[in-house]
SEZATOR-637088 format. One record per residue (C-alpha): z, x, y; chain; residue in one letter. Coordinates in steps of 0.1 Angstrom, whole numbers. Each point is the difference from the previous one (the first is absolute). Example, Ala and Ser with C-alpha at 12.3 -4.5 7.8 and 13.67 -1.06 7.14 Angstrom:
2
<node up="78" east="123" north="-45" kette="A" rest="a"/>
<node up="-7" east="14" north="34" kette="A" rest="s"/>
This chain:
250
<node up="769" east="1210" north="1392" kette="A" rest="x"/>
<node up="-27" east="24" north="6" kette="A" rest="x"/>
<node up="-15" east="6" north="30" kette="A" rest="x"/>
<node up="-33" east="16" north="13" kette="A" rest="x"/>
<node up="-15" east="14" north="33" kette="A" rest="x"/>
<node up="-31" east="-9" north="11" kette="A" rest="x"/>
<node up="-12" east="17" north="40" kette="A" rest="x"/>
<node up="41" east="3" north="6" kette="A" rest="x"/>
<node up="10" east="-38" north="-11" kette="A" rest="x"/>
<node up="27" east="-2" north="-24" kette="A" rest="x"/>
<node up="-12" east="-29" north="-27" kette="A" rest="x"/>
<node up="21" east="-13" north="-30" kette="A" rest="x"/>
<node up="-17" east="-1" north="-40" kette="A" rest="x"/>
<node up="17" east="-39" north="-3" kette="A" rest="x"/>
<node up="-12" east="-30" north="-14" kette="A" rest="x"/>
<node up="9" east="-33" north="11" kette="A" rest="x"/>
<node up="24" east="-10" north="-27" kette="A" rest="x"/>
<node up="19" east="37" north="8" kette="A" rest="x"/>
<node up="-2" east="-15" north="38" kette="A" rest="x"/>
<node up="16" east="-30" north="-9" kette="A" rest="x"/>
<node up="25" east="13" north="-18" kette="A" rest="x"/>
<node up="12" east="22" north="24" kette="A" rest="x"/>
<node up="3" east="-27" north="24" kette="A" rest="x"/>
<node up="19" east="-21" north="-24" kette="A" rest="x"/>
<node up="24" east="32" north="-1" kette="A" rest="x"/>
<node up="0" east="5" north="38" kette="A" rest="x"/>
<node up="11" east="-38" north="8" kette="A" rest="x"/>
<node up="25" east="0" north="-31" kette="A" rest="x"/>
<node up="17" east="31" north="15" kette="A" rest="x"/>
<node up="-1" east="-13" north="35" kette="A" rest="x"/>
<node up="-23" east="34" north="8" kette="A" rest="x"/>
<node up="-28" east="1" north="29" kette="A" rest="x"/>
<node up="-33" east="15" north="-6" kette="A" rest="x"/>
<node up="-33" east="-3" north="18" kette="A" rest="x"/>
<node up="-33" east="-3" north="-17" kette="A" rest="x"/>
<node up="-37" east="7" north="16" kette="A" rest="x"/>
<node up="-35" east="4" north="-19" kette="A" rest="x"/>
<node up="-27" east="26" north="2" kette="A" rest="x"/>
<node up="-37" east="-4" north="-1" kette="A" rest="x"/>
<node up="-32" east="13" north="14" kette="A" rest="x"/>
<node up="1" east="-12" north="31" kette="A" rest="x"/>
<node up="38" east="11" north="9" kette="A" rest="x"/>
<node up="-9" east="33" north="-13" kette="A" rest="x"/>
<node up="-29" east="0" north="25" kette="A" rest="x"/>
<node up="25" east="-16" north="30" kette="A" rest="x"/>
<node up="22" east="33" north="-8" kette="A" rest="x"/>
<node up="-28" east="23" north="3" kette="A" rest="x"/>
<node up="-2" east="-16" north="39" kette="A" rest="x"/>
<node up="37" east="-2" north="1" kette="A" rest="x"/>
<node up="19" east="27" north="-13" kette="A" rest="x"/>
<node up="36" east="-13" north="5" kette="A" rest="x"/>
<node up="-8" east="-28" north="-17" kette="A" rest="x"/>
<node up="1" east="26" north="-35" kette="A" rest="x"/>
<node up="38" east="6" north="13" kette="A" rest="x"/>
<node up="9" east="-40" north="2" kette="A" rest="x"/>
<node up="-21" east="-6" north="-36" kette="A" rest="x"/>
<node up="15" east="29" north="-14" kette="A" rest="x"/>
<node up="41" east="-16" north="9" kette="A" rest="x"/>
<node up="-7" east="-30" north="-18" kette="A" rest="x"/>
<node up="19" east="-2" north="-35" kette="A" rest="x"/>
<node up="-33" east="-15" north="-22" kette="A" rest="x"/>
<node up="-33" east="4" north="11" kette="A" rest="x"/>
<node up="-25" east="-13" north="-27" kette="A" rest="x"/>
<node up="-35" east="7" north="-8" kette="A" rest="x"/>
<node up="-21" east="-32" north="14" kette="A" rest="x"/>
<node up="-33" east="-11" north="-12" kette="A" rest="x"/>
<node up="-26" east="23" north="-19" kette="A" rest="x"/>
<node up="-10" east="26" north="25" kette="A" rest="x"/>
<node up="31" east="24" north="-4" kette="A" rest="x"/>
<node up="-4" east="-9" north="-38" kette="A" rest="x"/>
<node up="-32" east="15" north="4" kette="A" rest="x"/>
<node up="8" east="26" north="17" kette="A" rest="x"/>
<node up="28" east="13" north="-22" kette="A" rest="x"/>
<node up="-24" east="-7" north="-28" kette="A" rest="x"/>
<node up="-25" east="30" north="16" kette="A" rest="x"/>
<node up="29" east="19" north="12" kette="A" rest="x"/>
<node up="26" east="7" north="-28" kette="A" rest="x"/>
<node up="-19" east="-17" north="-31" kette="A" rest="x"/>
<node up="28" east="-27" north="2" kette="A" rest="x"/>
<node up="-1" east="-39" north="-1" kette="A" rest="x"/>
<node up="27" east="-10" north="20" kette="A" rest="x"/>
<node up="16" east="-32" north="5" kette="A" rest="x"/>
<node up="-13" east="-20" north="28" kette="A" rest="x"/>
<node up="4" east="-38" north="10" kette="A" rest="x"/>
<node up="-6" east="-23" north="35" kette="A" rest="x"/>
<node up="36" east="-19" north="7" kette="A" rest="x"/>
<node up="-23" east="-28" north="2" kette="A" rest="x"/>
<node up="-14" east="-6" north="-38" kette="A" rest="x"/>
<node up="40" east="1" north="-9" kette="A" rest="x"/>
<node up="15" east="-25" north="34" kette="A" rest="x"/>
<node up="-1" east="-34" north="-19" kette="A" rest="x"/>
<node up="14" east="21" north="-33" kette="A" rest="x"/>
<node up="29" east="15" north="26" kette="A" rest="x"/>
<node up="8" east="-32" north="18" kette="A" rest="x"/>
<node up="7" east="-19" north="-33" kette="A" rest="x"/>
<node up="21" east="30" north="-11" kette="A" rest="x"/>
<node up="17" east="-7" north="35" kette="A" rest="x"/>
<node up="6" east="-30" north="-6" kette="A" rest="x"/>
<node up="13" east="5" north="-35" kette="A" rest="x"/>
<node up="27" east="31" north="13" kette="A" rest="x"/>
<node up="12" east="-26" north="32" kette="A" rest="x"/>
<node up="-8" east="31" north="19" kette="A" rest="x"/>
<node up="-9" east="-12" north="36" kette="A" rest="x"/>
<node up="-30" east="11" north="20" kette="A" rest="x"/>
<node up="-13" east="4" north="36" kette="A" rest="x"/>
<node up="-39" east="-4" north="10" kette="A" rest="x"/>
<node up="-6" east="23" north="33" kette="A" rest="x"/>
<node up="-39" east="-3" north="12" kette="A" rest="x"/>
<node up="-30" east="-17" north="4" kette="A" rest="x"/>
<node up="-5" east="-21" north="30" kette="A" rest="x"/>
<node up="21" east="-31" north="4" kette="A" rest="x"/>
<node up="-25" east="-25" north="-22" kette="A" rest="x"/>
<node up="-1" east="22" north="-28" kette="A" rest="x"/>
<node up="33" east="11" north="-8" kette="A" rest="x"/>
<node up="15" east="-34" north="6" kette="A" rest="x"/>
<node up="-28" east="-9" north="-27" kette="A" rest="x"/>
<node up="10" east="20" north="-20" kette="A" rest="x"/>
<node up="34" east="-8" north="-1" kette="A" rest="x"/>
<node up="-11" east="-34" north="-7" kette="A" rest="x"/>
<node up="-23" east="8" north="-30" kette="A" rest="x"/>
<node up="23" east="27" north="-13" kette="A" rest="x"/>
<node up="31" east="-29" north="-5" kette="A" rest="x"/>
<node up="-24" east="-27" north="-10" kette="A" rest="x"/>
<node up="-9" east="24" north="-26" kette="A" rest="x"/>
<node up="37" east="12" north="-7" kette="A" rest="x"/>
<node up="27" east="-30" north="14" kette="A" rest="x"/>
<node up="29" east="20" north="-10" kette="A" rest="x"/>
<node up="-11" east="35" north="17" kette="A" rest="x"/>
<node up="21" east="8" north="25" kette="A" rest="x"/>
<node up="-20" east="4" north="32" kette="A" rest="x"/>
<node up="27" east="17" north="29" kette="A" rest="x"/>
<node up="-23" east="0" north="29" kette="A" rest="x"/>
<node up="-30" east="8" north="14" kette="A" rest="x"/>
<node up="-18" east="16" north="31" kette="A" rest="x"/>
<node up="-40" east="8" north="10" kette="A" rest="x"/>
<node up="-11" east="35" north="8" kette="A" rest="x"/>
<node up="-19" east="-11" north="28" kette="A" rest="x"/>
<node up="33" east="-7" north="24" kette="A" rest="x"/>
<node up="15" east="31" north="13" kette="A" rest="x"/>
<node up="26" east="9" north="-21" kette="A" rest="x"/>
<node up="35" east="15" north="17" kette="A" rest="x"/>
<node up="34" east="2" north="-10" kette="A" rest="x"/>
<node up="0" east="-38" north="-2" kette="A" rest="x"/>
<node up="-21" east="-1" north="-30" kette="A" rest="x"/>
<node up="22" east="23" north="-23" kette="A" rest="x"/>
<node up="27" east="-23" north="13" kette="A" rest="x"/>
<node up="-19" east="-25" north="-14" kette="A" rest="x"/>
<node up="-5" east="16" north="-31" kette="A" rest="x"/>
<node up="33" east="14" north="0" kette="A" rest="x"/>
<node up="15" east="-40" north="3" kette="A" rest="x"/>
<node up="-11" east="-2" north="-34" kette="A" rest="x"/>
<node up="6" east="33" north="-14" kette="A" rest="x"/>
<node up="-29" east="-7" north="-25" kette="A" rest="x"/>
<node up="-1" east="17" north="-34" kette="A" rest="x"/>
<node up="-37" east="6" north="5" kette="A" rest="x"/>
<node up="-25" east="8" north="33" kette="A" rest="x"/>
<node up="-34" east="-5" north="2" kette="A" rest="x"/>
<node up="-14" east="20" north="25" kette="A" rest="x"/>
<node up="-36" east="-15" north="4" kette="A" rest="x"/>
<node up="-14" east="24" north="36" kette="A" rest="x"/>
<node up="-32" east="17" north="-14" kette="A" rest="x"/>
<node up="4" east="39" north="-3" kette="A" rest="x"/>
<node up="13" east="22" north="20" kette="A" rest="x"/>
<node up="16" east="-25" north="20" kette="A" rest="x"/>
<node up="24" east="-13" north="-33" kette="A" rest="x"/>
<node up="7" east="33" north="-10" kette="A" rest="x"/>
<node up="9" east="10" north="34" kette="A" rest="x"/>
<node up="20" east="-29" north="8" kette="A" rest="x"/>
<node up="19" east="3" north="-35" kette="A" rest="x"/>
<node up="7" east="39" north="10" kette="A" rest="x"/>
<node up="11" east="-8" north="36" kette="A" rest="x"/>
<node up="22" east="-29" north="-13" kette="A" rest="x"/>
<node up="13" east="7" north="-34" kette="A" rest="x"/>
<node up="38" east="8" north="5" kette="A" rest="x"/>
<node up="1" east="-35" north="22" kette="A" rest="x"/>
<node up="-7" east="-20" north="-24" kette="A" rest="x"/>
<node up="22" east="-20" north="-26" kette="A" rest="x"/>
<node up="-22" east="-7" north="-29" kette="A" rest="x"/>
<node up="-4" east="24" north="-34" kette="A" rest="x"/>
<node up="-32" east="2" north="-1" kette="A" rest="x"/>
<node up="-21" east="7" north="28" kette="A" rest="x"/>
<node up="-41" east="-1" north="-14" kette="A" rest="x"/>
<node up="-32" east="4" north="15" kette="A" rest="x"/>
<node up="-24" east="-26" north="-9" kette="A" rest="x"/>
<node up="-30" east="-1" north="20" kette="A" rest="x"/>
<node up="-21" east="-34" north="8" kette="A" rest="x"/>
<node up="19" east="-15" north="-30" kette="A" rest="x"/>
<node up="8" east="-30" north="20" kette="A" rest="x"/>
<node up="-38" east="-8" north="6" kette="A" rest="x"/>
<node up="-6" east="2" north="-38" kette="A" rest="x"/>
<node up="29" east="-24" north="-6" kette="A" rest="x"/>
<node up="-18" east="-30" north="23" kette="A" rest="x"/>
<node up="-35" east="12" north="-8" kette="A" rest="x"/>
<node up="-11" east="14" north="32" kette="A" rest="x"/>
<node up="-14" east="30" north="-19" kette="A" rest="x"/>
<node up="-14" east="-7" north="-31" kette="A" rest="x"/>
<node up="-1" east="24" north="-31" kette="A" rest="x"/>
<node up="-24" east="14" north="-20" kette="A" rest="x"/>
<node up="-10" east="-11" north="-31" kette="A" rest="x"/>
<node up="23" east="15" north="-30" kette="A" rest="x"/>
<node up="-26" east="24" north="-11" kette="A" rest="x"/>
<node up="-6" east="9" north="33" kette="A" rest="x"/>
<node up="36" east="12" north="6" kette="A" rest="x"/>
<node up="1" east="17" north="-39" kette="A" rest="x"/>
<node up="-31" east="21" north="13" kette="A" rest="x"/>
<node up="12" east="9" north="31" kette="A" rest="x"/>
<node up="-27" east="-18" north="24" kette="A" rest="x"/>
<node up="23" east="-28" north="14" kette="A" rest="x"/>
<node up="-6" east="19" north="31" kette="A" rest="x"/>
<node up="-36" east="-8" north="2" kette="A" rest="x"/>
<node up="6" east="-41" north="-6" kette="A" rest="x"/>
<node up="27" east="5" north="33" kette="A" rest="x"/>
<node up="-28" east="17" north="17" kette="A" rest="x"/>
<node up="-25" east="-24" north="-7" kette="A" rest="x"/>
<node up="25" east="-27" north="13" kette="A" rest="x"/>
<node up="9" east="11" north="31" kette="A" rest="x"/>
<node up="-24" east="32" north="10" kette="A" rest="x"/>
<node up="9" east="10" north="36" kette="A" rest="x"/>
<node up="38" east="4" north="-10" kette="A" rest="x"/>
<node up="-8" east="20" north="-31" kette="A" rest="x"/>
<node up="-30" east="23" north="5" kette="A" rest="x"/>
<node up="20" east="32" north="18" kette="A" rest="x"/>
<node up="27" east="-4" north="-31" kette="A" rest="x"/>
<node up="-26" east="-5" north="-29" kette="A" rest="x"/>
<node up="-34" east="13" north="14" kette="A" rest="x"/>
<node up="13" east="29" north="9" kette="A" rest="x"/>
<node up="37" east="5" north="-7" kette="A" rest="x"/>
<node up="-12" east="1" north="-36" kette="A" rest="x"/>
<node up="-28" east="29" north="2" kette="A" rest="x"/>
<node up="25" east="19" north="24" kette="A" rest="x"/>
<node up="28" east="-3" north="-27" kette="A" rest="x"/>
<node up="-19" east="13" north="-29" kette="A" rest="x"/>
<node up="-15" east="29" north="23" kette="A" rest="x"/>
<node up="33" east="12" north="1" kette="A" rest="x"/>
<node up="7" east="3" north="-36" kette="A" rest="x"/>
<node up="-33" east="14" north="-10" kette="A" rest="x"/>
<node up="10" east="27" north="32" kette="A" rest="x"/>
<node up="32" east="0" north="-23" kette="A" rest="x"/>
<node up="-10" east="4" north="-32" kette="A" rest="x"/>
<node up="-28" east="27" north="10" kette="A" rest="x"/>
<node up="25" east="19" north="17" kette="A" rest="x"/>
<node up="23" east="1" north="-29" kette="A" rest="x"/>
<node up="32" east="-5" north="18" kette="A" rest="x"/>
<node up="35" east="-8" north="-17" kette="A" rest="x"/>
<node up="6" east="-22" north="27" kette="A" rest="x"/>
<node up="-26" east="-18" north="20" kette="A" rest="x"/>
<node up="-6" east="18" north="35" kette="A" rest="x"/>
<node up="14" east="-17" north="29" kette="A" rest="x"/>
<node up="-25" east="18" north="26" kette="A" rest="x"/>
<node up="-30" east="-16" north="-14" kette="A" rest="x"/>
């Protein structure tokens, strides 16, 4: 699998069916691995952040989500790499779930929406097996992972919004009793409908960001607005510059 480095962040060159196999391998072999995305706006929280490139950098998979790294690696190395949102492929994984009788844990959201979710999720698959579930919004202590750990769940969802997934995967991992251990983002709210997608050809041209900002502006128009200018500054800084590797004092 081959990676890439982009401002210090270690990303993977995978595509979702390579993902899935892997985590078909992982569960099989009773392995543990831990999987987190990157995209624009986690490149631009590391820029503030710069431990958070050390806890990115430990996870075993970090795909390429949504088209702006696409882009970027388009401009950068004359490449097309592999990119894909978890989302587009969580119906497609969840009957795949269901399928392997691989069991799986939801782990954010407030209390409404992933106990929604749950519910759609085995209306829509009655044989999936569901171990548990817990909102993000609670504080969540030892108790939680014991929770989690009750179960010992093939699968865990880890639904906090970035950093605060990633961080909490990090801080947590080796306590945890499940294989596979995956950063999802606001997964649960697409799941009961709380946040709406753009349409299809929106998403295949990359401006599913602007129907999300249109939708709910106030939440989206430091990440969009300007996250997305600030993000491409860097790589034209980059790709004027000439560097190997993308300069981490810019």
């Amino acid at each position: 699998m081959k990676e890439h480095n982009i401002f210090d962040i270690k990303v993977n060159e995978i595509t979702f069916q390579q993902l899935l196999s892997i985590i078909e391998n992982v569960i099989n072999l009773k392995k543990k691995i831990k999987i987190c995305y990157t995209n624009p706006h986690l490149v631009r929280l590391c820029r503030k952040q710069k431990s958070l490139n050390k806890v990115l950098n430990d996870f075993d998979i970090n795909h390429i989500d949504g088209t702006g790294l696409k882009i970027a690696f388009r401009l950068l190395e004359k490449k097309l790499v592999p990119s894909f949102n978890w989302t587009d492929h969580a119906l497609t994984f969840l009957s795949i779930c269901e399928k392997q009788e691989w069991s799986i844990f939801f782990l954010g959201g407030d209390e409404g929406t992933v106990s929604k979710a749950v519910h759609k999720v085995i209306q829509s698959f009655p044989r999936l097996k569901v171990a548990g579930f817990l909102n993000g919004y609670d504080e969540l202590t030892d108790d939680s992972i014991s929770i989690i750990n009750q179960s010992s769940p093939d699968i865990l969802w880890v639904g906090l919004g970035s950093p605060k997934q990633e961080l909490w995967v990090a801080k947590n991992f080796e306590k945890i009793n499940s294989n596979v251990i995956q950063c999802v983002g606001d997964i649960f709210a697409h799941l009961v409908g709380n946040r709406l997608r753009g349409p299809e050809f929106s998403r295949k041209l990359g401006f599913e960001w602007f129907f999300r900002l249109v939708q709910n502006p106030l939440k989206y128009f430091n990440r969009y607005l300007i996250g997305i200018p600030y993000f491409f500054f860097l790589i034209l800084i980059y790709k004027f510059n000439g560097y190997k590797k993308i300069s981490s004092k810019i």
